[in-house]
TORKOL-4160 file (C-alpha; in steps of 0.2 Angstrom, whole numbers, padded with zeros to 4 digits, m for minus):
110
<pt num="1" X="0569" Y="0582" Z="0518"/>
<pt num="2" X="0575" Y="0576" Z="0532"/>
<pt num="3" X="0568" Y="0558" Z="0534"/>
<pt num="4" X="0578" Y="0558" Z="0514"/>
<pt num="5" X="0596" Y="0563" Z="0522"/>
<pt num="6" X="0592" Y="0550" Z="0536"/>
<pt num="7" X="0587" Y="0537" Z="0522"/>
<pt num="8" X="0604" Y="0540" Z="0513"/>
<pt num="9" X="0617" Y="0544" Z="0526"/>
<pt num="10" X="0611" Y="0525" Z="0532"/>
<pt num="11" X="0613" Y="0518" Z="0516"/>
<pt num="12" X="0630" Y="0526" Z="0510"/>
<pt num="13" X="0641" Y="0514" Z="0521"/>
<pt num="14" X="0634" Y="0498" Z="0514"/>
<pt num="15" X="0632" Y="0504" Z="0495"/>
<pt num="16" X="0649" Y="0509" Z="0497"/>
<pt num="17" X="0656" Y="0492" Z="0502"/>
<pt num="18" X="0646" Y="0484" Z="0492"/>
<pt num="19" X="0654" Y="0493" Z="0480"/>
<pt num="20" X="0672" Y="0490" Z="0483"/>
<pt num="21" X="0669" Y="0471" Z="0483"/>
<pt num="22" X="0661" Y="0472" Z="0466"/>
<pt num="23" X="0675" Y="0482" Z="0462"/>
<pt num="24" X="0687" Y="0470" Z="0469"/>
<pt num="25" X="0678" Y="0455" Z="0463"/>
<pt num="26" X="0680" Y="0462" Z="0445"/>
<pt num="27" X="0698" Y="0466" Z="0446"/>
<pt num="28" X="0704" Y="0450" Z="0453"/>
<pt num="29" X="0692" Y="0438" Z="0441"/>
<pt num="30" X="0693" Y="0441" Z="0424"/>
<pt num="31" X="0677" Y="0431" Z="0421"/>
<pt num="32" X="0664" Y="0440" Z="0432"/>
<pt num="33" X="0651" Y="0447" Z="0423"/>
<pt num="34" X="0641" Y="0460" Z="0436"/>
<pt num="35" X="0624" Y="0463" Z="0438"/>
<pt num="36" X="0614" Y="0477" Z="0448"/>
<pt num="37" X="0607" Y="0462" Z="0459"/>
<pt num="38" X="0623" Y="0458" Z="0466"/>
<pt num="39" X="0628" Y="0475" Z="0474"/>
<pt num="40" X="0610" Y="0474" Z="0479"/>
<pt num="41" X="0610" Y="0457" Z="0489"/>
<pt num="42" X="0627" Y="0460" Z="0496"/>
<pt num="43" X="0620" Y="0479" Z="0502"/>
<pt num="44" X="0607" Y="0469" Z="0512"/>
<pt num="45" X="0618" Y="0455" Z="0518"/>
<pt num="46" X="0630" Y="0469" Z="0527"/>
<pt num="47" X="0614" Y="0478" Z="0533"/>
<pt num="48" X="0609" Y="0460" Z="0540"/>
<pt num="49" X="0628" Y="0457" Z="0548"/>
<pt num="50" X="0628" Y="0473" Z="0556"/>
<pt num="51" X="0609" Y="0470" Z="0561"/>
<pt num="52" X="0613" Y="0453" Z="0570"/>
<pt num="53" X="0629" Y="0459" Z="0579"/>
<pt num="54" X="0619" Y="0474" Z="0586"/>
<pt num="55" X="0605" Y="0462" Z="0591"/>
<pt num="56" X="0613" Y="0447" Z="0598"/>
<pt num="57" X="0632" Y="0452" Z="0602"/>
<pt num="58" X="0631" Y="0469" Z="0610"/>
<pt num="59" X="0641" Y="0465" Z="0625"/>
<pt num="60" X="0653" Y="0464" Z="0612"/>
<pt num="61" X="0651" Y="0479" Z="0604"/>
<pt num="62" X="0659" Y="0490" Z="0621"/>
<pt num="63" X="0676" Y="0478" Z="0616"/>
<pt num="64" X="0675" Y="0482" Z="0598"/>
<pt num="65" X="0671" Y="0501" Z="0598"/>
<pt num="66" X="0686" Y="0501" Z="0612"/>
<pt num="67" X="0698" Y="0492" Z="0601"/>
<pt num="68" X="0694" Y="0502" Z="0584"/>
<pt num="69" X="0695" Y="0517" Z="0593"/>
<pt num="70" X="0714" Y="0511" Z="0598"/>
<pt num="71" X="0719" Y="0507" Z="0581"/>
<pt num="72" X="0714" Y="0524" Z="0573"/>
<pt num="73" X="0723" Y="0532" Z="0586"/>
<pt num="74" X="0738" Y="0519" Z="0584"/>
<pt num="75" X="0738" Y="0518" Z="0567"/>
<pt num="76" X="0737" Y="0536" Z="0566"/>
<pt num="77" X="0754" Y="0539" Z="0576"/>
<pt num="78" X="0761" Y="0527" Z="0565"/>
<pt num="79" X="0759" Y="0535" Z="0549"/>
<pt num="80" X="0763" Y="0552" Z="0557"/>
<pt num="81" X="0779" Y="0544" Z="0564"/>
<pt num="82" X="0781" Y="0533" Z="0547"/>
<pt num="83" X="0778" Y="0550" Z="0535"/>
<pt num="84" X="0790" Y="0559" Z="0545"/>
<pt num="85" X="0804" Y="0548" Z="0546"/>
<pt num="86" X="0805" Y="0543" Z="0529"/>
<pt num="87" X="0800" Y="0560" Z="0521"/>
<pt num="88" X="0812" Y="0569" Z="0508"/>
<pt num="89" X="0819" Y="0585" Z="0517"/>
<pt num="90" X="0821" Y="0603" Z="0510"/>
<pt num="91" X="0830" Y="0616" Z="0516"/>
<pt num="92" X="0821" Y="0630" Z="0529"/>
<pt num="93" X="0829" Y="0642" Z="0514"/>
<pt num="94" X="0818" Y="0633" Z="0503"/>
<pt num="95" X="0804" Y="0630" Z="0511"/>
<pt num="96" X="0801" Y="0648" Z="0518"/>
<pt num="97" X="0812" Y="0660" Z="0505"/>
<pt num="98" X="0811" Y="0651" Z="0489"/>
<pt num="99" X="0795" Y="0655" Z="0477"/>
<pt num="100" X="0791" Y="0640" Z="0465"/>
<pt num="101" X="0778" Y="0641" Z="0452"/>
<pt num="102" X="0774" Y="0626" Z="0437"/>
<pt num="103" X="0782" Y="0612" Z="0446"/>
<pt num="104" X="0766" Y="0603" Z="0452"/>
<pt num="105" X="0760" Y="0599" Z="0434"/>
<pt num="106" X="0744" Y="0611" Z="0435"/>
<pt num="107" X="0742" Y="0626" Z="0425"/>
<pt num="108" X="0735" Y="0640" Z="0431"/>
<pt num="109" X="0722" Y="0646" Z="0421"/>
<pt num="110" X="0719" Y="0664" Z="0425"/>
């Protein structure tokens, strides 16, 4: 059971992808017709990308795992800071004293 989890935890990132450009190719060309072949060939073309950056380039990889590592924690302040700033405010009164039920939309159904 566990050579199965290895199996599909290693392909989830590349059928996801693979995915999303399908996805993306659909959306923005009205005349694509898809096949199962194509999310299958561009699976093994990421797989064969990341294969040859890890064989031939990884005195690279040091500078691109350091640089990704930046920009999440970058990007991260700069939503916190963007989300923050730009929010709608409520009242401490509101927030802490006031009890609202129905105004998200969902029913409760107890």
């Amino acid at each position: 059971m566990t050579i199965f989890a290895w199996v599909t935890g290693g392909a989830t990132g590349p059928a996801t992808i693979a995915n999303v450009i399908i996805g993306l190719a659909i959306f923005n060309y009205d005349d694509y017709v898809p096949q199962r072949w194509h999310t299958t060939l561009i699976m093994w073309a990421l797989i064969l990308v990341a294969f040859i950056f890890n064989l031939w380039f990884r005195k690279l990889l040091n500078a691109f795992e350091l640089i990704g590592g930046l920009c999440h924690f970058l990007f991260f302040v700069v939503a916190i800071v963007t989300l923050s700033v730009l929010a709608k405010r409520s009242t401490p009164q509101f927030v802490f004293q006031d009890f609202t039920q129905g105004l998200s939309g969902w029913a409760l159904d107890c």
